[in-house]
C-alpha positions, 0 to 999 in steps of 0.5 A: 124080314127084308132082303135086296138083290140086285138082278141082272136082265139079259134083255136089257142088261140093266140092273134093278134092285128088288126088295123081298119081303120075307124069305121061305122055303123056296129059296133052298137053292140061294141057301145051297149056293151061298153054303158051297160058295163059303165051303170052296171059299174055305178049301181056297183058303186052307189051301187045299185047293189052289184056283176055281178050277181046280174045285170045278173039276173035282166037282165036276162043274164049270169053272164059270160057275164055281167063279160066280158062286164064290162072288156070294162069299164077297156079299156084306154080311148084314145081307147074308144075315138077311138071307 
């Protein structure tokens, strides 16, 4: 299995893309965020919540973070699958 993710350097503030090969157990936390990122992103849309940061709120997060997390619901799906 192959994956590509893009990664942003802070040094340079360039991006590089970088090819995985194989995902293992390790990226439990990629899997927790992508699962919050589609469960906020279906409260949005059933419309129990009404922004970001009303879900970071109750989930006692930083609006910043629910914000980046609900940009995986937006990544192509022949990537998710890869993940």
């Amino acid at each position: 299995m192959r994956a590509l993710l893009q990664r942003r350097f802070r040094d340079a503030g360039r991006r590089r893309v970088q090819e995985l090969d194989g995902i293992g157990e390790g990226d439990q936390p990629l899997l927790t965020a992508l699962s919050r990122a589609f469960y906020w992103q279906q409260l949005l849309d059933d419309g129990v919540v009404d922004t970001g940061s009303e879900i970071a709120k109750r989930a006692g997060l930083h609006p910043s973070t629910v914000t980046e997390l609900l940009c995986l619901t937006l990544l192509d799906p022949s990537d998710l699958q890869a993940i």
